[in-house]
DRENMILO-83682 format. One record per residue: x, y, z of N, C-alpha, C in turn. Coordinates in steps of 0.001 Angstrom, whole numbers. Layout:
! residues N
REC        nx        ny        nz       cax       cay       caz        cx        cy        cz
REC         X         Y         Z         X         Y         Z         X         Y         Z
...
***
This chain:
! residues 153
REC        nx        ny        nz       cax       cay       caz        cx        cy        cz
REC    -13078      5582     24006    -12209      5284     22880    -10769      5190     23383
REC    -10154      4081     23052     -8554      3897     23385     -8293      4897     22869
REC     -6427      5342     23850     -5575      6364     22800     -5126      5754     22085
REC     -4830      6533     21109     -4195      5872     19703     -2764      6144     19806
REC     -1605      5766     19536        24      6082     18937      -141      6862     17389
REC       580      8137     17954       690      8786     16774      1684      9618     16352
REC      2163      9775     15541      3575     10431     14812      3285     11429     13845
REC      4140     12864     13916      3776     13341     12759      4592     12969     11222
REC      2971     13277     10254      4182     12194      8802      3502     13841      8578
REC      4917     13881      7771      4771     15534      6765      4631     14733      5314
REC      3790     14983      4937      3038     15391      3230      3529     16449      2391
REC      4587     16057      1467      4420     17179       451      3909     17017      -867
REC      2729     18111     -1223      2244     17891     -2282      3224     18342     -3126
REC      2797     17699     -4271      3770     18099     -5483      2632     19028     -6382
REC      3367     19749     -7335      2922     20544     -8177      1820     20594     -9013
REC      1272     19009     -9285       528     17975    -10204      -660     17891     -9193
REC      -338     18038     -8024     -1286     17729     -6963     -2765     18109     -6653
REC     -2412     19858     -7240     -3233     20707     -7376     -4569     19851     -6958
REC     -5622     20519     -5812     -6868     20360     -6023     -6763     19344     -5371
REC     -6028     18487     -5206     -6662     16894     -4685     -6615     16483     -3188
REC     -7210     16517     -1828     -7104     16309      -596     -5905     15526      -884
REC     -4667     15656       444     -4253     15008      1538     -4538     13592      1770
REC     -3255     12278      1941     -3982     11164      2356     -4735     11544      3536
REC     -5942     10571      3981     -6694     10925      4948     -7589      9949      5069
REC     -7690      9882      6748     -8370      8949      6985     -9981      8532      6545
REC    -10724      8167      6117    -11828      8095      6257    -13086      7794      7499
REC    -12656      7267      8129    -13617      6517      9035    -12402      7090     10483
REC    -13497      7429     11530    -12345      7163     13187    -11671      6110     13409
REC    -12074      4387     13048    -11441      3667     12934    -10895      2949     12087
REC    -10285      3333     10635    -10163      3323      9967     -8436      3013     10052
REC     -7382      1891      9809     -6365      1660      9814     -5508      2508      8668
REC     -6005      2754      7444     -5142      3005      6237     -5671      4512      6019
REC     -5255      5343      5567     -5274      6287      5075     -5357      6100      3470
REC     -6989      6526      2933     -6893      6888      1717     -5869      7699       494
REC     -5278      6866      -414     -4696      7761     -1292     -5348      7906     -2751
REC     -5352      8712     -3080     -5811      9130     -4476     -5099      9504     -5618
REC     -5176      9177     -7192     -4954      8802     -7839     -5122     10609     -8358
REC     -3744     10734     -9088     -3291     12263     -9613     -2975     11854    -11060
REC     -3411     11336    -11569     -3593     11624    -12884     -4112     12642    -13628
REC     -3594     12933    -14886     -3881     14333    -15506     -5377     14041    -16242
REC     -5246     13028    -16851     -6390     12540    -17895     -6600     10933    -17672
REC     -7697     10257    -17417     -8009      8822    -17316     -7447      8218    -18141
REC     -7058      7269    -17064     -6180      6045    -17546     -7097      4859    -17724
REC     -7304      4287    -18736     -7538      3172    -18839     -6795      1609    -18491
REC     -7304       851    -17289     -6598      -282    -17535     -7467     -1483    -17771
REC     -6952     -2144    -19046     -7969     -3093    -19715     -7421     -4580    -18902
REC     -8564     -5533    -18649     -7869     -6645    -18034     -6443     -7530    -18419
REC     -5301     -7349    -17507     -4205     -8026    -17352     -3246     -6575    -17330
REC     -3505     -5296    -17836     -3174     -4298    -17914     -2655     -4286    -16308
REC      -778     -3696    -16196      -306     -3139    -14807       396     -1202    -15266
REC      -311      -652    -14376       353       558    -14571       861      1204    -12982
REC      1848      2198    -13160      2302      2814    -12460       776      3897    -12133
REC       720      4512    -11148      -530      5599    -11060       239      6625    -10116
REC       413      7569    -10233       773      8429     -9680      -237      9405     -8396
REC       279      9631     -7600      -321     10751     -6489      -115     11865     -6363
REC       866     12192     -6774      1046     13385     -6627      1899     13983     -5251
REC      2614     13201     -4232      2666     13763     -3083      4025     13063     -2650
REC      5067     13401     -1795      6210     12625     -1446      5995     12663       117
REC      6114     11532      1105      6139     11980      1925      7600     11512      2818
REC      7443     12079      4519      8541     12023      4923      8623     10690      6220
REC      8334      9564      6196      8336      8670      7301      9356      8926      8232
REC      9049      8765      9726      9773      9030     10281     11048      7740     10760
REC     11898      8021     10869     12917      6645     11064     12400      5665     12198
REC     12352      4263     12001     11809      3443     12931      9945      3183     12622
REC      9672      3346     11538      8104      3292     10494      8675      3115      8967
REC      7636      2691      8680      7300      2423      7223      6041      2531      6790
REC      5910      3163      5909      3864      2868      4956      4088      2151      4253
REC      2835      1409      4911      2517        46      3785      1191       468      3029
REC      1851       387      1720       386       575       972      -376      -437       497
REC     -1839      -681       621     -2465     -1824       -49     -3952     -1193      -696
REC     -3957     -2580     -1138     -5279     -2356     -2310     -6335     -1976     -1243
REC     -7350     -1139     -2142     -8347     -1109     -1254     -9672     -2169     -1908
REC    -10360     -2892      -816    -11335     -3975     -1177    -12262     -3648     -2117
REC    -13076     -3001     -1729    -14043     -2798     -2608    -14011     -3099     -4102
REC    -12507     -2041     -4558    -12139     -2206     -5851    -12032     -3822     -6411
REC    -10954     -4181     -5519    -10744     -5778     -5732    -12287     -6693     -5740
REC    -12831     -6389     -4609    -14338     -6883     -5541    -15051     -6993     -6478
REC    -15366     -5890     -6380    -16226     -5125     -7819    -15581     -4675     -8754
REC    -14150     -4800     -9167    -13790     -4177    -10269    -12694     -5476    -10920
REC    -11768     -6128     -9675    -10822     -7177     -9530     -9460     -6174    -10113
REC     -9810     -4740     -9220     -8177     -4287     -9118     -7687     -4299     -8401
REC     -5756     -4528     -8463     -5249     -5036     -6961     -3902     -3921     -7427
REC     -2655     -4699     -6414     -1990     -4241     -6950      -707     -5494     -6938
REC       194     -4997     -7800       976     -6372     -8456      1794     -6631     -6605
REC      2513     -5398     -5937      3439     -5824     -4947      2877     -5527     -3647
REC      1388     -6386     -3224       668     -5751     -2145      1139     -6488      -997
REC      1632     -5575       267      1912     -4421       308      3021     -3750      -152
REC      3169     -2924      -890      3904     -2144     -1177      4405     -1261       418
REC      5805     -1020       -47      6771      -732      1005      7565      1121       629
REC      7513      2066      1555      7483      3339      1590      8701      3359      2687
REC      9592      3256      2434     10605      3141      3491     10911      4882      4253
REC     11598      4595      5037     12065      6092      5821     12647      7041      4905
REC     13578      6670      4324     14699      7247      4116     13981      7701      2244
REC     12715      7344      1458     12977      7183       206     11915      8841       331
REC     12194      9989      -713     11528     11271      -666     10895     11460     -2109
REC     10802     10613     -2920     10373     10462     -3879      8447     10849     -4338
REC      8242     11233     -5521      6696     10736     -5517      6188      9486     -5261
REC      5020      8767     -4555      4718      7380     -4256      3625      7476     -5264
REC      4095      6085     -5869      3289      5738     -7380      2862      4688     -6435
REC      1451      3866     -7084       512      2842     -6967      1278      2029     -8076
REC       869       792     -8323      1399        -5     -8644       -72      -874     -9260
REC      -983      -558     -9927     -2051     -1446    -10313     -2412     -2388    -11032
REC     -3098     -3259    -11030     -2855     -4142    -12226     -4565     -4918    -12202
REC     -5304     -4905    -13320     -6726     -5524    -13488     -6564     -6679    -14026
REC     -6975     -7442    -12833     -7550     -8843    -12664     -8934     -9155    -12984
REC     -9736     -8631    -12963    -10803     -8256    -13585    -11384     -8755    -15241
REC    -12071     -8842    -15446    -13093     -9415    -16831    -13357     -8027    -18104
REC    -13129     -6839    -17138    -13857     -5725    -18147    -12356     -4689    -17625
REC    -12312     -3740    -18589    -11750     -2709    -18580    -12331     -1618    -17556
REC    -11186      -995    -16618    -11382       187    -15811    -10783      1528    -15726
REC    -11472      2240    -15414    -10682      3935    -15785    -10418      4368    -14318
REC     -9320      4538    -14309     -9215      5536    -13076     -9220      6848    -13531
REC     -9641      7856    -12490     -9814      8907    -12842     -9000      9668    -11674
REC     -8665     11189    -11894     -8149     12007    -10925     -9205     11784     -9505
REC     -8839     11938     -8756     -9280     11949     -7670     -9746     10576     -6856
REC     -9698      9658     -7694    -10207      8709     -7178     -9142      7690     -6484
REC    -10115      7441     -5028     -9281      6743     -4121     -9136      5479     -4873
REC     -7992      5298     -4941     -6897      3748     -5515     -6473      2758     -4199
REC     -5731      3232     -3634     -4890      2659     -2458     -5164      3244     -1053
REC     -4717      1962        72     -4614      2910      1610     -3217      3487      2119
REC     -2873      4157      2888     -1503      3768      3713     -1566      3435      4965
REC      -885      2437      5208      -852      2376      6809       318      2243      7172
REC       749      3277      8911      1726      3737      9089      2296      2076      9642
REC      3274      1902      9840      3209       711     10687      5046       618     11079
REC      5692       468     12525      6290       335     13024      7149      -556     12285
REC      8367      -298     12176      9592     -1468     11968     10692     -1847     12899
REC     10924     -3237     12761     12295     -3692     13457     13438     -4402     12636
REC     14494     -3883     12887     15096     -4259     11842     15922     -5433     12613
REC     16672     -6678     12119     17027     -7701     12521     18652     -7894     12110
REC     19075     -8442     13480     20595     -8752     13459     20669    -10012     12695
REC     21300    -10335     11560     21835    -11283     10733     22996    -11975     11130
REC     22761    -13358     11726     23753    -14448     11846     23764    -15644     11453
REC     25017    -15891     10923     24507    -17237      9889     25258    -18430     11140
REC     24376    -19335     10849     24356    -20600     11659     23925    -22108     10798
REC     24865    -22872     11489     24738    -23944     11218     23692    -25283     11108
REC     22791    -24704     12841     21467    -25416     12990     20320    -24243     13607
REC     18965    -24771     13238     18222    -24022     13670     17621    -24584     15132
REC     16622    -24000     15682     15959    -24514     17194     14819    -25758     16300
REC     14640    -26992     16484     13603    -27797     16248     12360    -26913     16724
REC     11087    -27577     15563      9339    -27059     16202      9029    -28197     15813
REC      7308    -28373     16356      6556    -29345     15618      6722    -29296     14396
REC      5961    -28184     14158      6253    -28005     12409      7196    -28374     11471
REC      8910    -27965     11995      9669    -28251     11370      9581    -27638     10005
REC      9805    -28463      8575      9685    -27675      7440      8697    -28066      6652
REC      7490    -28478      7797      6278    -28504      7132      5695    -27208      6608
REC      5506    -27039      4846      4683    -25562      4528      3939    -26175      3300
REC      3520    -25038      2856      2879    -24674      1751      1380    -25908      1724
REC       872    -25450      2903      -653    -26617      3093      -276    -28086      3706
REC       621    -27779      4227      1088    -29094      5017      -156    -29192      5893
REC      -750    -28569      6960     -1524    -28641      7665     -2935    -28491      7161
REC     -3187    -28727      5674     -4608    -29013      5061     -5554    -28067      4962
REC     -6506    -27878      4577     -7508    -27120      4517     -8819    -26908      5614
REC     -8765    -28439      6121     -9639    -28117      7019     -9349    -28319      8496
***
């Protein structure tokens, strides 16, 4: 097994938290860290429905990282829940509770319940970029070919 790069992220549960594991990995190779949904009493979200979902936990990224949170699949399959700003962005510096952001795309109404895994996190490295404004850019093939310029197949 490769070594892995690893950092310590401090977790603080909050008060609401009571009872509920730690994000945590599921699987050895597993990129995202499970988060779970700290709600007091089930939430219903009926299709087109977006709610805030709470965790319960603030954590502390270390400077030079960010967690990116995203939907987890399954749900988006079988249920068609996502979330409205995927990935959602957990910057260094913010100590706040991290809310989910959900929203059902979906045909039928869904309940989340306490404990149930909603979202992943994944830790992931940042670079931040020197801003200079200029007059011309470097030519590519591409140029300002987008949005399916290069077709489907």
């Amino acid at each position: 097994m490769p070594v892995l790069d690893r950092i310590r992220l401090n977790i603080k549960p909050l008060p609401h938290h009571r009872g509920l594991p730690l994000p945590a990995y599921a699987s050895e190779g597993a990129s995202g860290m499970d988060i779970r949904a700290c709600v007091e009493a089930p939430v219903t979200l009926n299709p087109g429905d977006i709610r805030l979902i709470p965790t319960g936990f603030a954590v502390a990224i270390p400077t030079g990282f960010e967690g990116q949170i995203r939907p987890r699949s399954g749900l988006a399959l079988n249920h068609g829940i996502g979330m409205v700003n995927s990935p959602g962005t957990i910057d260094a510096d913010y100590r706040g509770e991290v809310g989910i952001i959900l929203v059902n795309w979906g045909n039928a109404p869904f309940v989340v319940k306490r404990g149930d895994r909603i979202a992943q996190m994944v830790i992931s490295r940042v670079c931040r970029a020197d801003v200079r404004e200029t007059e011309d850019l470097d030519a590519t093939l591409r140029g300002e070919g987008g949005f399916g310029h290069s077709g489907v197949r």
